[in-house]
C-alpha positions as CSV (number, residue, x, y, z in Angstrom):
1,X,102.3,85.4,100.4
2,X,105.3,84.5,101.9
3,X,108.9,85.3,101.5
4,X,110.1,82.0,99.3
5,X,107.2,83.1,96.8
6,X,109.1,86.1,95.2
7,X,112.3,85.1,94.7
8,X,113.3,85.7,91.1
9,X,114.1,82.9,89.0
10,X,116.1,83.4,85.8
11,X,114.4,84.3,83.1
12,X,111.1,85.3,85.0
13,X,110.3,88.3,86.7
14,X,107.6,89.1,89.1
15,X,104.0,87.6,88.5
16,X,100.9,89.8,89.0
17,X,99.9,88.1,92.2
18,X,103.5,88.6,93.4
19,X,103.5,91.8,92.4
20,X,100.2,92.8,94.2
21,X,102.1,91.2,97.4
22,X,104.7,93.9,97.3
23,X,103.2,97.1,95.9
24,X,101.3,98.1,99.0
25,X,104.7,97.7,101.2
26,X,106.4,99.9,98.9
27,X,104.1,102.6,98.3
28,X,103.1,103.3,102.2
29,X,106.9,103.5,102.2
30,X,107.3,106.2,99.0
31,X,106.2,108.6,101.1
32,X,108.8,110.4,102.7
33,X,106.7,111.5,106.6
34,X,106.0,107.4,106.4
35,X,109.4,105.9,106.1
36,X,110.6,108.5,108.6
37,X,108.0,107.4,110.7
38,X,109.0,103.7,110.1
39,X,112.3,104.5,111.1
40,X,111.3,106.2,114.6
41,X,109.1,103.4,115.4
42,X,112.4,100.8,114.8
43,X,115.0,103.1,116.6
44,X,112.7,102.7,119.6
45,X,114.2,99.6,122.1
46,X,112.4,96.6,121.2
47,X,111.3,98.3,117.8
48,X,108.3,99.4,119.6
49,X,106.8,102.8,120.4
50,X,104.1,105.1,121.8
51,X,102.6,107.5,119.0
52,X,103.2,110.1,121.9
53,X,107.1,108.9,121.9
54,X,107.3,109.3,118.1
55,X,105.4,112.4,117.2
56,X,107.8,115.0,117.9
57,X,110.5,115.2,115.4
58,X,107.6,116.1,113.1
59,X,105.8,119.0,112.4
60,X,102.4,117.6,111.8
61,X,98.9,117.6,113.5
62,X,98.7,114.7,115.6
63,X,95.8,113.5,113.5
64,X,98.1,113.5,110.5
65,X,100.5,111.2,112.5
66,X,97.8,109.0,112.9
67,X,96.9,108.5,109.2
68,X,100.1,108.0,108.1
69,X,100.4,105.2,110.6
70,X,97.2,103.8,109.8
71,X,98.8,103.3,106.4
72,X,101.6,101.9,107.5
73,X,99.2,99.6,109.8
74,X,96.9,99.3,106.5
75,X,100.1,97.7,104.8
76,X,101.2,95.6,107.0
77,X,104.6,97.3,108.0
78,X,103.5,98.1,111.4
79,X,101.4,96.4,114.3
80,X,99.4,98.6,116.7
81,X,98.1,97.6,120.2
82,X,96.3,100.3,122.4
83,X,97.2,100.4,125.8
84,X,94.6,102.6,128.1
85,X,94.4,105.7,126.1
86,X,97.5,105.5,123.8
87,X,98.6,103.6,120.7
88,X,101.9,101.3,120.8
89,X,103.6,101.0,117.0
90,X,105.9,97.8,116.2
91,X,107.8,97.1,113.3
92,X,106.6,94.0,111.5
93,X,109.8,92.1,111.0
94,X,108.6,89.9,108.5
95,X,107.0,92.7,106.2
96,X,110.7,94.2,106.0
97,X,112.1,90.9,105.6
98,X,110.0,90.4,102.4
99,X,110.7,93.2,100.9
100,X,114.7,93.3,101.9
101,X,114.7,89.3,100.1
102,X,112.7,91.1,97.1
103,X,115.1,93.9,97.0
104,X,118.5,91.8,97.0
105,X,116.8,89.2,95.1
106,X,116.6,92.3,92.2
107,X,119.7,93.6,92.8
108,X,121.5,90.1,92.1
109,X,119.8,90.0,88.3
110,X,121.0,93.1,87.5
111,X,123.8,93.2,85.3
112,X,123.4,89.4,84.3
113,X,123.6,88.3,81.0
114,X,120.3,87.8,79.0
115,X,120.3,85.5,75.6
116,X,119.5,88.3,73.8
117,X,122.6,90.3,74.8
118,X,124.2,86.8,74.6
119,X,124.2,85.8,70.9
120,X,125.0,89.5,69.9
């Protein structure tokens, strides 16, 4: 689905199918060792990284690493290529995109003026 598709119109929120676009972005990023891991795989130049390069700031097994990326991977949010015996992460631009346009698109019809709240 692509970005222009969830943009909120007045009047009309999210549809089901627009919803189902989202909801596996946001909750592989409701988890906290996720986003964090998100975040080390953008700080990395390029916005690329080596799960060896990214696994020490946590204190989890190395096969715990690897399931939480695979979520991230499973979603979308991340792109993984295997180079000889290790595993390169890279933020998928467009993924954040989509859910930054969702997220400001929200935040602009907050605090608008409804008909309901009109004719009072």
């Amino acid at each position: 689905m692509s970005n222009k598709n969830l943009l909120l119109s007045p009047g009309r929120g999210l549809s089901g199918d627009e919803t189902g676009a989202v909801t596996p972005l946001l909750k592989a990023l409701a988890d906290p060792v996720r986003l964090r891991l998100l975040s080390e795989v953008a700080a990395h130049p390029g916005g690329e990284a080596c799960v060896c390069d990214i696994s020490g700031p946590f204190e989890l097994s190395q096969p715990t690493i690897s399931h939480h990326l695979k979520v991230l991977r499973q979603a979308g949010l991340v792109t993984s290529e295997r180079r000889a015996t290790w595993v390169y992460y890279r933020v998928n631009t467009e993924a954040l995109q989509q859910l930054s346009d969702l997220l400001r698109d929200l935040a602009a019809v907050v605090g608008e003026t409804r008909s309901c709240e009109a004719d009072q």
